[in-house]
C-alpha positions as CSV (number, residue, x, y, z in Angstrom):
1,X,199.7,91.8,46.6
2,X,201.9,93.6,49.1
3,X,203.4,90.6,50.6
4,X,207.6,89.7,50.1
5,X,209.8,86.2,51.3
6,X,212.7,86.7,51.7
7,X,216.0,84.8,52.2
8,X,218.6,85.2,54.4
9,X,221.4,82.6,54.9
10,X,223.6,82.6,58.6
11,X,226.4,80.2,59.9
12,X,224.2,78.8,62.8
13,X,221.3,77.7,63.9
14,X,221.6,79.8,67.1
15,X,222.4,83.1,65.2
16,X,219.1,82.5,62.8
17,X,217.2,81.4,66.0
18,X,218.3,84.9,67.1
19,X,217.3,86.8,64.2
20,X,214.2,85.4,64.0
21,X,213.0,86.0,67.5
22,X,213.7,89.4,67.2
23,X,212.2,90.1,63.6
24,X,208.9,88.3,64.9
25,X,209.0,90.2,67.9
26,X,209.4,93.6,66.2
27,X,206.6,92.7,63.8
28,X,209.0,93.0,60.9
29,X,208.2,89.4,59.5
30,X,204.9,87.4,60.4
31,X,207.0,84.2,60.2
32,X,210.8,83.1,60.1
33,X,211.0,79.1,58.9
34,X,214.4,78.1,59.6
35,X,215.8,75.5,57.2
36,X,219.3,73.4,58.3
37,X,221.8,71.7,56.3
38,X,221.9,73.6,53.5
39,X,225.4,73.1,51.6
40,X,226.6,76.8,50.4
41,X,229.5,77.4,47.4
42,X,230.1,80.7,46.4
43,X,232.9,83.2,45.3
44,X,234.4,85.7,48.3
45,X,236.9,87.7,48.1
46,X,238.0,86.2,44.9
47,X,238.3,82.1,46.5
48,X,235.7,80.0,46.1
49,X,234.2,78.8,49.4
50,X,232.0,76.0,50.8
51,X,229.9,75.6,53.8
52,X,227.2,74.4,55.6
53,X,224.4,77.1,56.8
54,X,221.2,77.6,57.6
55,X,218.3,79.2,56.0
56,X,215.9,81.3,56.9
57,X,212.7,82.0,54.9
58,X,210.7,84.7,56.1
59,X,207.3,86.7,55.5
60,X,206.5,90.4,55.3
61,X,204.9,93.2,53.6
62,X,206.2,95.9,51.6
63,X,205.5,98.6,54.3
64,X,208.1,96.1,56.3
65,X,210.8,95.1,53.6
66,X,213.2,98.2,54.3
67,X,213.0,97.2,58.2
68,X,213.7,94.2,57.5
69,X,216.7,94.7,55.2
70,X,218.1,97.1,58.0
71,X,217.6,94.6,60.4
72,X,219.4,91.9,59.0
73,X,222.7,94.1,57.9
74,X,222.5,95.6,62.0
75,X,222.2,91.9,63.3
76,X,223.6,89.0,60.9
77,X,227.0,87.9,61.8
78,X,228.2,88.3,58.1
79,X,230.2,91.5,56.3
80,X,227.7,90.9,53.3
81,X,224.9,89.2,54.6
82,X,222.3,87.5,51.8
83,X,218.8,89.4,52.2
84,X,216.7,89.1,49.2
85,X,213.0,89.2,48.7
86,X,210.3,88.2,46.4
87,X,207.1,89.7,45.6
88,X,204.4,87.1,46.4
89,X,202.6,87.2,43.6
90,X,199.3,84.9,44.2
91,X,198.4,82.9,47.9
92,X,195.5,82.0,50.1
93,X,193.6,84.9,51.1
94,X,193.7,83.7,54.5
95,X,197.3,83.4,54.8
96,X,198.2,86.8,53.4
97,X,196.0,88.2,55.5
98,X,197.5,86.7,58.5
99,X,201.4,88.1,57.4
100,X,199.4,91.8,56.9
101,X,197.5,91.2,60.4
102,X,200.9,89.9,62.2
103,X,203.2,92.5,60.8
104,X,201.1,95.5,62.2
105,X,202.0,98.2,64.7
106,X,205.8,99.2,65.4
């Protein structure tokens, strides 16, 4: 397979709104599903922090997954933005197709 998802957390609904318009415009991703009210804790800077985000899950291929990396460190709000991926490792045919077919040209 040659298709990723990937995960990407921001502060707001807006800024993921924002992101995802423009990776689905670029072709980067095929698809952005943005998830809300998702509770983050986590170590920065040596304090642990809490807060509420938003996620985004999105679709592309592995000829897109550097663009797409880039694009999220240019645009995300965050100094160390979460951007990690996942090989998609089985799927309908149909739908794989459709990220392939969506993410072409640019």
């Amino acid at each position: 397979m040659r298709q990723f998802v990937f995960f990407v957390t921001v502060p707001s609904k807006e800024e993921g709104e924002k992101i995802a318009k423009h990776l689905v415009e670029q072709k980067i991703v095929a698809c952005v599903n943005i998830i809300h009210d998702i509770h983050s804790i986590y170590r920065w800077k040596g304090e642990i922090e809490e807060d509420n985000e938003y996620l985004l899950v999105m679709k592309t291929t592995k000829e897109k997954k550097s663009n797409l990396i880039r694009a999220i460190e240019k645009l995300h709000s965050y100094e160390t933005p979460e951007c990690i991926g996942w090989k998609i490792d089985t799927g309908s045919k149909t739908y794989l197709r459709w990220i392939e077919n969506s993410t072409r040209g640019t």
